[in-house]
C-alpha positions in Angstrom: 116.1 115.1 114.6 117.0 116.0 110.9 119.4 118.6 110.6 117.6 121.9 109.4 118.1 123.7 106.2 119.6 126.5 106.2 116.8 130.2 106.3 117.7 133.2 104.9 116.2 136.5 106.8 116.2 139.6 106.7 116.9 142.5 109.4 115.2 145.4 109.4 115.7 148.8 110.5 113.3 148.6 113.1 113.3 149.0 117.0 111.2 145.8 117.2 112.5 142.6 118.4 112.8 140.4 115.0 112.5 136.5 115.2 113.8 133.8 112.8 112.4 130.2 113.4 114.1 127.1 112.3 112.0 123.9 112.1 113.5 120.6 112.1 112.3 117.7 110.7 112.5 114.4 112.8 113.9 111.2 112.0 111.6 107.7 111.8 112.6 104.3 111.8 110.1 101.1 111.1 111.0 97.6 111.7 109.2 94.7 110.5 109.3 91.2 111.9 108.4 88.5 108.9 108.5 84.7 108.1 111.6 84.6 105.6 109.3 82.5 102.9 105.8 84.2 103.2 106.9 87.5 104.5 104.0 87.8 106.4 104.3 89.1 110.1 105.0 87.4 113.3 103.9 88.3 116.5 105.7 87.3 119.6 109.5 88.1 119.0 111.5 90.3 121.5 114.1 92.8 120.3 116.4 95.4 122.0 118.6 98.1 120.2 121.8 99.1 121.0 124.2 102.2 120.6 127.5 100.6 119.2 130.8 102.0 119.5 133.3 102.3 115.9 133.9 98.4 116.9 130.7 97.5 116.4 130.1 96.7 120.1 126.8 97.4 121.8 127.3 100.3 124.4 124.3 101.7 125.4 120.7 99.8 125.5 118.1 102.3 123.4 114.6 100.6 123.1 112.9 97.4 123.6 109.9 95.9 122.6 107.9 93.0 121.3 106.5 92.2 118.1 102.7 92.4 116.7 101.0 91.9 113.0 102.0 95.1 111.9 105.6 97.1 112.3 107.3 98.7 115.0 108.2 102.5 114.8 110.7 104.5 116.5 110.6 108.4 116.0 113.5 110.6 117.0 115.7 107.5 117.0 119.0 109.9 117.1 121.4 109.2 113.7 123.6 107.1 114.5 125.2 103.1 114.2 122.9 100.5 116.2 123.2 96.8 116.5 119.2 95.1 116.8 119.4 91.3 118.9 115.9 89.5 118.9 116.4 88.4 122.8 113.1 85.8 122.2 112.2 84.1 118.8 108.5 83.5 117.8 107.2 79.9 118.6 108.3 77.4 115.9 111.0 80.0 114.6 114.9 80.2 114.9 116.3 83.1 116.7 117.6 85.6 113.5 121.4 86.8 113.4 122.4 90.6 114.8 121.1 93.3 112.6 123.5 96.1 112.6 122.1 99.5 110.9 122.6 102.8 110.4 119.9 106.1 111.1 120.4 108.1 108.0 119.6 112.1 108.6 116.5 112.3 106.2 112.9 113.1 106.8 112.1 110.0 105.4 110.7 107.0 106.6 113.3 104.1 106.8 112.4 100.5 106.9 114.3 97.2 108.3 113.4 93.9 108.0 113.9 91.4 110.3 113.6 87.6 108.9 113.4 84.3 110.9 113.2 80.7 109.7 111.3 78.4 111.0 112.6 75.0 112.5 113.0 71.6 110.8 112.5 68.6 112.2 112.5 65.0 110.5 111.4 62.0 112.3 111.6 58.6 111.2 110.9 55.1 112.8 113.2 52.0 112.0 114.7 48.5 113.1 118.2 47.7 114.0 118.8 47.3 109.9 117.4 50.9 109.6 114.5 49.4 107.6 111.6 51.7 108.1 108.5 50.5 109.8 105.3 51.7 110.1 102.3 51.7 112.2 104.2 53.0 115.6 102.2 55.2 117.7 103.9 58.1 120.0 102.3 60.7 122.1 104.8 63.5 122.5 104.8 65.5 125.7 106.2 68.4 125.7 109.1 69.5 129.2 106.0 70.6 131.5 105.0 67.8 131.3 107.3 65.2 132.7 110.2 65.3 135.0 113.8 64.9 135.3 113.9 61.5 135.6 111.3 61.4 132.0 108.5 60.6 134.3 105.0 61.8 133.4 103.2 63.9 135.6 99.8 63.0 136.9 97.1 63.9 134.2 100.0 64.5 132.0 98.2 65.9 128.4 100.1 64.8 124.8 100.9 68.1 122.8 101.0 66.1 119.8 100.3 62.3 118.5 102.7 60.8 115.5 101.9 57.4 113.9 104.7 56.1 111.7 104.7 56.3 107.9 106.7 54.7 105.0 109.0 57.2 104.7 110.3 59.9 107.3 108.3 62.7 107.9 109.5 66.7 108.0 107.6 69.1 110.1 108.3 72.8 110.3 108.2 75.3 112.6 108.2 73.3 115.8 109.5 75.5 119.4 112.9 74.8 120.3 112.7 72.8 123.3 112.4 69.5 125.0 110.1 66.6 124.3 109.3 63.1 125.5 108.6 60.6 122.4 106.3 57.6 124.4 105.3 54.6 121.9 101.6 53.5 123.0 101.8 50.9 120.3 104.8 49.0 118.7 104.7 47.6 115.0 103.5 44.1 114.7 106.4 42.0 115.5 108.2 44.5 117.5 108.9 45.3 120.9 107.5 48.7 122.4 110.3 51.4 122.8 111.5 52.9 126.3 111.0 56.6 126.2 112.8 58.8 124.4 113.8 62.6 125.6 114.6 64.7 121.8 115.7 68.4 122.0 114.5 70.4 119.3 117.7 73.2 118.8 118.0 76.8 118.3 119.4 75.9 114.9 118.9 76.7 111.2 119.1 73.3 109.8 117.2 69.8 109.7 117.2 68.2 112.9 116.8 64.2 112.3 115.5 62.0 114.9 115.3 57.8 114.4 113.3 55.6 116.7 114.5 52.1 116.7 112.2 48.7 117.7 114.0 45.7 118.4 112.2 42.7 116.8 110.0 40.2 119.2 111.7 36.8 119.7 109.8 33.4 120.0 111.5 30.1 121.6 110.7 27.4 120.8 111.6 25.0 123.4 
C-alpha cells in the first residue's frame, strides 16, 4: 500500500463516538515481456521475483508466473528492492540478464520491460579449402529425435530441411538446444558427410557452424 496522506478532523463536543477514516491507496506494478527489435510481446517466458537484501542478493521468493500477449500485473507488491530472473526463455529467444527494480510509494501505475534477443545461427557448407559449395541437402532432427549414440529413432520426423547456397545463411530465433545435421545428398563430386551433432547456445551472439565434404577420388588403374 501507498502511504496515506495526512486528514485533518475535527472533535466535537459531543457524547457520540466520532470516527476518522484513512484510505490508502495501493501500489501496482506491470511487467511486460517484448522482442528487443519489434517490441511486440512474447508468450512463453517464465519469471520469478525476489526480495533482495542491501547486497543485492535474492532473499525471499515473491511471485511467479509465465508470460502471455499482453503484461503481467502485480497489485500490493510491498515498496521495496526486488531482483526479476526469467527461469525459462521463449522458443528461439536468449534468456535476458537479472532485472533488479525498485517499488516506488505512488498510486501510480509503474511499468518494466523486460527484453530478450533472439538467437543467431549461421550455417555454411564447404570443402577442405573452405570453398563454399552448394547443392548439399540436410534434414535436421531435432534431440527427441535421436539418441546418444546420434542414432535416429524409428519414424524419426526432420524439424527442418536446409539445401546449401552460395554464401552462408543466418537464421534467427532458433531454440537453444541440440540438433542432428544428416546430408541426404552430397554436392556433385563429393562424398556424403557422417552426421553431425550442433548445439545451438544460450548465448547472445552468432553461432557459426561449417560442414565440410571431402572430394570423391577416381583411380585409375
Amino acid at each position: 500500500y501507498v502511504k496515506s496522506e495526512a486528514v485533518e478532523f475535527e472533535i466535537l463536543e459531543t457524547g457520540d463516538i466520532q470516527s476518522v477514516t484513512m484510505y490508502n491507496d495501493i501500489t501496482t506494478a506491470s511487467f511486460f515481456k517484448v522482442d528487443a527489435e519489434t517490441n511486440d510481446t512474447i508468450d512463453g517466458a517464465e519469471f520469478e521475483i525476489y526480495a533482495i537484501d542491501s547486497n543485492n542478493n535474492p532473499v525471499t521468493k515473491m511471485y511467479s508466473w509465465t508470460s502471455t500477449d499482453s503484461e503481467y500485473t502485480i497489485t500490493k507488491i510491498p515498496v521495496g528492492k526486488y531482483v526479476l530472473f526469467e527461469t525459462k526463455a521463449p522458443n528461439g529467444y536468449v534468456t535476458a540478464e537479472p532485472l533488479y527494480f525498485e517499488i516506488v510509494e505512488t498510486n501510480k501505475e509503474q511499468f518494466f520491460m523486460i527484453k530478450n534477443t533472439k538467437t543467431t545461427v549461421t550455417l555454411s557448407k564447404m570443402d577442405n579449402a573452405s570453398n563454399i559449395l552448394t547443392g548439399a541437402e540436410y534434414a535436421i532432427y531435432d534431440e527427441s529425435q535421436f539418441d546418444a549414440e546420434l542414432n535416429l529413432i524409428e519414424n524419426a520426423e526432420p524439424i527442418a530441411n536446409w539445401v546449401s547456397a552460395e554464401s552462408a545463411e543466418t537464421f534467427r530465433g532458433v531454440a537453444s538446444g541440440k540438433y542432428l545435421f544428416v546430408e541426404t545428398k552430397a554436392p556433385a563430386g563429393y562424398v556424403t558427410g557422417d552426421p553431425v551433432l550442433v548445439e545451438v547456445k544460450d548465448i547472445n551472439e552468432n553461432q557459426m557452424f561449417a560442414f565440410i565434404n571431402k572430394p570423391t577420388h577416381v583411380g585409375i588403374y
